[in-house]
Structure formats: structure tokens, C-alpha cells
C-alpha positions as CSV (number, residue, x, y, z in Angstrom):
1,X,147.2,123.3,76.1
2,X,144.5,125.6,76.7
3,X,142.4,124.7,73.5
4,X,143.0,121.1,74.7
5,X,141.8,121.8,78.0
6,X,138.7,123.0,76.6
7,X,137.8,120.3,74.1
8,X,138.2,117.9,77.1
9,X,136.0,120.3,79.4
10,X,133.5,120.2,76.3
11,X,133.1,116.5,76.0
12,X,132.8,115.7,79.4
13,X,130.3,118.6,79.5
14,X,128.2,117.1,76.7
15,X,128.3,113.6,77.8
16,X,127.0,114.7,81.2
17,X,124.2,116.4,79.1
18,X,123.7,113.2,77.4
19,X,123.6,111.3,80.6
20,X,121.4,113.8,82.2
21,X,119.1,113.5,79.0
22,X,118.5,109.8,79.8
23,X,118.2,110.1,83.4
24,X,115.0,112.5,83.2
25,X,113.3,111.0,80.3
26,X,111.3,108.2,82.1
27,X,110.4,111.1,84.6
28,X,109.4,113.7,81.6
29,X,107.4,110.6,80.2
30,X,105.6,109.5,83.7
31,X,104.6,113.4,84.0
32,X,103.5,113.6,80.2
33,X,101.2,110.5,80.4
34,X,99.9,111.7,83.6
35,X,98.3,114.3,81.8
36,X,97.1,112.4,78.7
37,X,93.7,111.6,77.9
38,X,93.0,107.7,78.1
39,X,90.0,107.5,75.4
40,X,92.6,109.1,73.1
41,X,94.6,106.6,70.8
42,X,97.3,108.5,70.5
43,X,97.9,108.8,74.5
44,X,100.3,106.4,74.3
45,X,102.1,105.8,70.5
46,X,102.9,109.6,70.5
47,X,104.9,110.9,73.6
48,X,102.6,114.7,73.1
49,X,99.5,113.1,71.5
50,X,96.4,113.1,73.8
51,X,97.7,116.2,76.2
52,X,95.1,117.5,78.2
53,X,95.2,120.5,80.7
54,X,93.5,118.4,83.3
55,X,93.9,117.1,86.7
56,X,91.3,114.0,85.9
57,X,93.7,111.4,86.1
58,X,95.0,112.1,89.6
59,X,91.4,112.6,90.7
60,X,90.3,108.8,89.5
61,X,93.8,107.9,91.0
62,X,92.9,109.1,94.1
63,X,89.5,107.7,94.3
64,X,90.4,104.6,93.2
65,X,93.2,103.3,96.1
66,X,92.6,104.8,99.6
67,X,95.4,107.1,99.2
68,X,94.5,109.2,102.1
69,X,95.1,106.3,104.5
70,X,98.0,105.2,102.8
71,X,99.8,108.6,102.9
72,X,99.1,108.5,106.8
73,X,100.4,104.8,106.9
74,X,103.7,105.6,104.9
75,X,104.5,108.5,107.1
76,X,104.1,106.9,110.7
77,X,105.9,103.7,109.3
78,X,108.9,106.2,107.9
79,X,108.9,107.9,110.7
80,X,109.0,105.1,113.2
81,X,111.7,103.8,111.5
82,X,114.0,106.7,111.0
83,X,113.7,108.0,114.6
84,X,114.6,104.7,116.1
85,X,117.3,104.0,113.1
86,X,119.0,107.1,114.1
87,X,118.9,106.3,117.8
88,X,119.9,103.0,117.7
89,X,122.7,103.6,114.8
90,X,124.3,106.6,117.0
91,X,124.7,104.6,120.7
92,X,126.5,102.1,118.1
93,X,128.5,103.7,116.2
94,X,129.3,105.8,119.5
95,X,130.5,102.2,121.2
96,X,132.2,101.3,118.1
97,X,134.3,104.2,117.9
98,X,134.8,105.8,121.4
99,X,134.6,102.4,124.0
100,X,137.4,100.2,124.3
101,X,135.9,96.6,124.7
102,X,137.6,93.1,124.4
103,X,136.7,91.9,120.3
104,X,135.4,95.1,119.7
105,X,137.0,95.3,116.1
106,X,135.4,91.7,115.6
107,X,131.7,92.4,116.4
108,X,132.0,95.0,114.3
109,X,133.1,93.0,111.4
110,X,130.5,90.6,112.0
111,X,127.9,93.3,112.2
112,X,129.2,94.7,108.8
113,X,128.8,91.0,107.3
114,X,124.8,91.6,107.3
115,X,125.4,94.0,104.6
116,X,126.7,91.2,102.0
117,X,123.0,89.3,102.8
118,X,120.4,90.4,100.3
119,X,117.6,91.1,101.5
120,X,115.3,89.0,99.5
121,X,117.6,86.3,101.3
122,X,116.0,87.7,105.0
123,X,112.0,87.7,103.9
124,X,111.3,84.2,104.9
125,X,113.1,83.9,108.3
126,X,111.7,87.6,109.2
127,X,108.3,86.0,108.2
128,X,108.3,83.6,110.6
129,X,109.9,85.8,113.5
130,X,106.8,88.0,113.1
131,X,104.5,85.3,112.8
132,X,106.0,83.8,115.7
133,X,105.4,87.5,117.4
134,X,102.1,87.6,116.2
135,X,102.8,90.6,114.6
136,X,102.0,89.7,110.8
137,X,99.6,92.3,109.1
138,X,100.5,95.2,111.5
139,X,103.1,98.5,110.7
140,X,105.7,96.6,113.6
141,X,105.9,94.1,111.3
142,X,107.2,96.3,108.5
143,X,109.3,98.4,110.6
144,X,110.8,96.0,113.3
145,X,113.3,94.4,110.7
146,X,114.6,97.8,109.8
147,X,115.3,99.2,113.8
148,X,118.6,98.4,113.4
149,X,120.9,99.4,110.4
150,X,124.4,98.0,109.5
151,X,125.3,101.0,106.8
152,X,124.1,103.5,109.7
153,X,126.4,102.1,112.0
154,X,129.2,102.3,109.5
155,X,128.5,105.7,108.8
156,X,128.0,107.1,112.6
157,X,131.1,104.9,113.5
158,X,133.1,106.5,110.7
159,X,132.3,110.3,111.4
160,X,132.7,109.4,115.5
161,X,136.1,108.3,114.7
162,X,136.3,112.0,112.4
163,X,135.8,114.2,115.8
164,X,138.6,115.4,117.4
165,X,139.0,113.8,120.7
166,X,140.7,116.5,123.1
167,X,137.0,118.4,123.0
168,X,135.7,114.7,124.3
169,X,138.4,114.6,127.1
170,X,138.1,118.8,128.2
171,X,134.4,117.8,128.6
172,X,135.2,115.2,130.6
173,X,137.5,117.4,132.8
174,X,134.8,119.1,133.2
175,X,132.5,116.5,135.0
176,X,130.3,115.8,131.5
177,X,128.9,112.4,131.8
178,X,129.0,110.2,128.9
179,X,125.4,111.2,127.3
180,X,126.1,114.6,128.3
181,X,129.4,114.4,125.9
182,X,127.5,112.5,123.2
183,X,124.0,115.2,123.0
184,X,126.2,118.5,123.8
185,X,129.5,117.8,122.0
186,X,129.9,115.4,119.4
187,X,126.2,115.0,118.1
188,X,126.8,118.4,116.6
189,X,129.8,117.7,114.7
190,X,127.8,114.9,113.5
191,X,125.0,116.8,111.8
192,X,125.8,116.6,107.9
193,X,126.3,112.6,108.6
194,X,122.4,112.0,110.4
195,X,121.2,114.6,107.6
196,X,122.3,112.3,105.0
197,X,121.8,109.0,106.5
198,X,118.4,110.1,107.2
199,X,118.1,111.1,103.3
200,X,118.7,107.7,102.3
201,X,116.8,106.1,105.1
202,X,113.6,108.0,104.3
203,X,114.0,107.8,100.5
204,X,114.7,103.4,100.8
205,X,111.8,102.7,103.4
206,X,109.2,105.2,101.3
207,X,109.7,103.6,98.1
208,X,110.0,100.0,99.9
209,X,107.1,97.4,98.3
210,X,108.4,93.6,98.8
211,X,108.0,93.6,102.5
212,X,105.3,95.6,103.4
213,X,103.5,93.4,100.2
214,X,104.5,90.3,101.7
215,X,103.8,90.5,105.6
216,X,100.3,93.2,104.9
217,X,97.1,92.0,103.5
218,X,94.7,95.2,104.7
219,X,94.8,98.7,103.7
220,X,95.3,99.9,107.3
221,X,98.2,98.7,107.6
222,X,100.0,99.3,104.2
223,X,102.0,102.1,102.4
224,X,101.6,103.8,99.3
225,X,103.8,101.5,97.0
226,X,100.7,99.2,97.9
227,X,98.4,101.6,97.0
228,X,99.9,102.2,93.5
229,X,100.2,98.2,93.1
230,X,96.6,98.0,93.1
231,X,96.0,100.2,90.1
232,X,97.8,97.9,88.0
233,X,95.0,95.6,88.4
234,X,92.4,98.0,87.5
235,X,90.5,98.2,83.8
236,X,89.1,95.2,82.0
237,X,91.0,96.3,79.1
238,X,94.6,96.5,80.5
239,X,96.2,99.0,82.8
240,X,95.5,102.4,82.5
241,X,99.1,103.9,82.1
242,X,97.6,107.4,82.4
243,X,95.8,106.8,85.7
244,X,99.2,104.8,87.0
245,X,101.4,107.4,86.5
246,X,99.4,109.7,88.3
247,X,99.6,107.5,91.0
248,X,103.2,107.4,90.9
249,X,103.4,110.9,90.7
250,X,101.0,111.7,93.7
251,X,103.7,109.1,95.6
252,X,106.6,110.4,94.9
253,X,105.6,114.1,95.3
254,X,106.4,114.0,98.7
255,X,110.1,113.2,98.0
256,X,110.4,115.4,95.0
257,X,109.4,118.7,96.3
258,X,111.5,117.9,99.5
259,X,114.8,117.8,97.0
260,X,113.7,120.7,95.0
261,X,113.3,122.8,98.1
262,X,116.5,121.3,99.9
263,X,118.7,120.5,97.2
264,X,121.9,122.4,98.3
265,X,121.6,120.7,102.1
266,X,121.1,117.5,100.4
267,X,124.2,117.6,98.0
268,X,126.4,119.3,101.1
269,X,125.4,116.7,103.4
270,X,126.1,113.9,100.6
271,X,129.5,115.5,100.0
272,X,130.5,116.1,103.3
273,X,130.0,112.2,104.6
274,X,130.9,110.8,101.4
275,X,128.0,108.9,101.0
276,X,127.0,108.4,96.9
């Protein structure tokens, strides 16, 4: 039994590593060819020919898009999102799981129907709102589609539903108002859930390039998945792969160091709400 058990602990063990292998090789390939020299003809047949210990191909990366104002760009438009996600996704799931309305079960079923619409399905009717708005080649036109958030709701409505309600009603005994009992008492309790929801917000809307490609046309307005667009169609002689994935690596940077440093919060808070 016991030499069993370990045999099955092996292979699982091994075809984690295996899995694990294949997850981080495009990663260990985008950092390798960042550092590659691009006159050398070996840069890209050979996964170590053409190494150079030089930061070259980040500089011309940088100086090639307007990084600098897409990095401020990205970050407002994240953060504009996020903040009002989080506010509008907690008063919702709050009514959704504490406030007894007639059909309340039903508008939430029809709110959770949005999430079986693809989005490519939604680009051409929220075109034409924000035309209609006026609003086409400005950051409320990439965030104002995304203000409200159907998995968020889920999510908040779900953990609401988690918290204990006798510490809701001995707050109300004690003369709390409603927002009084939501800030003090049960947005506490809630913390692993808006830590990971926010996770996945902030990872989705950073990386986001349809949109933001589609309803944009100037640099002020656009994020860094714009940015890195643009060095595709850069060298008469095809892309530069090295250049590219030092542009790929100066936009995700941002997001990896974050997991490095926070990895245990991360994985607790993913845990902890279920959320995969």
C-alpha cells in the first residue's frame, strides 16, 4: 500500500513537472529573445545562440512606442475601472443577498445571463452607444462598458450570503444603519473575495487589446497592449522578435513582480473564494 501510494504520489508529481515545463517555456523563450542580438543569425534558430548581456533591446523598445504615456494611460484606465467595479459589484451583490425584493431571484438570473454573451458579440452595439455619447477615442470609452461586472456580482453575492447573519442583526440592535453594517461589519469578512476579484479584474483589463484597439485611434488615450501592437509593424525586413519581446516584457513587468512579491496573498485569496 505504502509503495503504491508513493508511485501514485511520483507520477502525479512528475506530470505536474511536466505540465509546469510547458507552462514556462514560452515565458523562458520571450525573456531569452529579449536579450538576443538581432544582426545575429542565430538569434532566432537556436533558443541560446545570439545572447547578449545587454539592455539594448528594451532601450529601442522604449523609444520606439510612447511607452511612458502608455504606462500612465493603462494605470488610470485600470484604476478607474477596478475602483468603480468594486463599488458597484458590492451594493449588488449586497442587494442580492441581504434585501428581500419581489423577483429578486429573477433579476439576478437575468443579470447572470450577460455572462453566456461573448464579448466580441458586445463590440458593435457598445460602439455605437459611445458614439452616440460622443465618447469614441477617449479612456470613458474603454472603461464605461466594464463599470458593471456580472462575475463580481456573483462572487460578492456568494460570499454576502457566506457571513453569518446574527452579527448583521446585533448591529442593527444597535442602531447601525445599513452602510454602517455593510463598511464596519461585513466588508471585512469580505476581504479575501475583493482581493481576488480585484486580482482578476486588474490582470483581464491590463492585458485587454480588442476594445481599447477598436474604439482609440491616438496614443493619449490608449494602453500598453496598443503600444506593443505597434512594434509588430516596425522593420522593413519583418518584425523584430527581439525588440517585441522586450516590449512584452516591459508590459507585463508590472504584473509579474506584483505575483512574485504577493504570491502567498494571491493563492490564499484564490483559495479562500474559490475562484480558479
Amino acid at each position: 500500500m505504502g509503495m503504491k501510494r508513493r508511485l501514485s504520489n511520483g507520477f502525479i508529481q512528475a506530470v505536474l513537472a511536466i505540465l509546469a515545463i510547458g507552462w514556462i517555456m514560452p515565458l523562458v523563450w520571450v525573456v531569452l529573445m529579449a536579450f538576443k542580438d538581432p544582426n545575429n543569425p542565430n538569434s532566432v534558430t537556436s533558443l541560446f545562440g545570439g545572447l547578449m548581456p545587454s539592455l539594448q533591446n528594451f532601450v529601442d523598445a522604449w523609444q520606439s512606442a510612447q511607452f511612458g504615456m502608455y504606462y500612465v494611460n493603462t494605470i488610470e484606465l485600470v484604476a478607474g475601472i477596478v475602483i468603480i467595479q468594486l463599488i458597484t459589484t458590492t451594493l449588488a451583490g449586497y442587494a442580492f443577498a441581504r434585501i428581500h425584493m419581489p423577483g429578486r431571484n429573477i433579476i439576478f438570473i437575468m443579470f447572470l445571463l450577460q455572462l453566456m454573451v461573448p464579448v466580441s458579440a458586445l463590440i458593435i452595439p457598445n460602439y455605437m452607444t459611445m458614439q452616440n455619447l460622443h465618447l469614441v477615442n477617449t479612456k470613458w470609452a474603454i472603461m464605461l462598458p466594464y463599470f458593471a461586472s456580472a462575475m463580481g456580482t456573483f462572487l460578492m453575492r456568494q460570499t454576502f450570503r457566506q457571513l453569518p447573519r446574527e452579527i448583521e442583526e446585533a448591529a442593527t440592535m444597535d442602531g447601525a444603519k445599513w452602510w454602517q453594517i455593510l463598511w464596519h461589519v461585513l466588508l471585512p469578512g469580505m476581504r479575501p473575495a475583493l482581493v481576488a476579484f480585484t486580482l482578476v479584474s486588474v490582470s483581464f483589463h491590463w492585458n485587454d487589446f480588442l476594445w481599447p484597439l477598436i474604439v482609440t485611434s491616438t496614443p493619449q488615450t490608449q494602453p500598453l497592449t496598443i503600444g506593443l501592437q505597434l512594434l509588430t509593424q516596425m522593420g522593413e525586413t519583418g518584425a523584430q522578435w527581439q525588440m517585441i519581446c522586450a516590449g512584452t516584457l516591459i508590459v507585463v513587468a508590472p504584473l509579474l513582480i506584483l505575483f512574485i512579491i504577493f504570491q502567498r496573498k494571491f493563492v490564499n485569496s484564490f483559495m479562500q473564494t474559490g475562484m480558479k
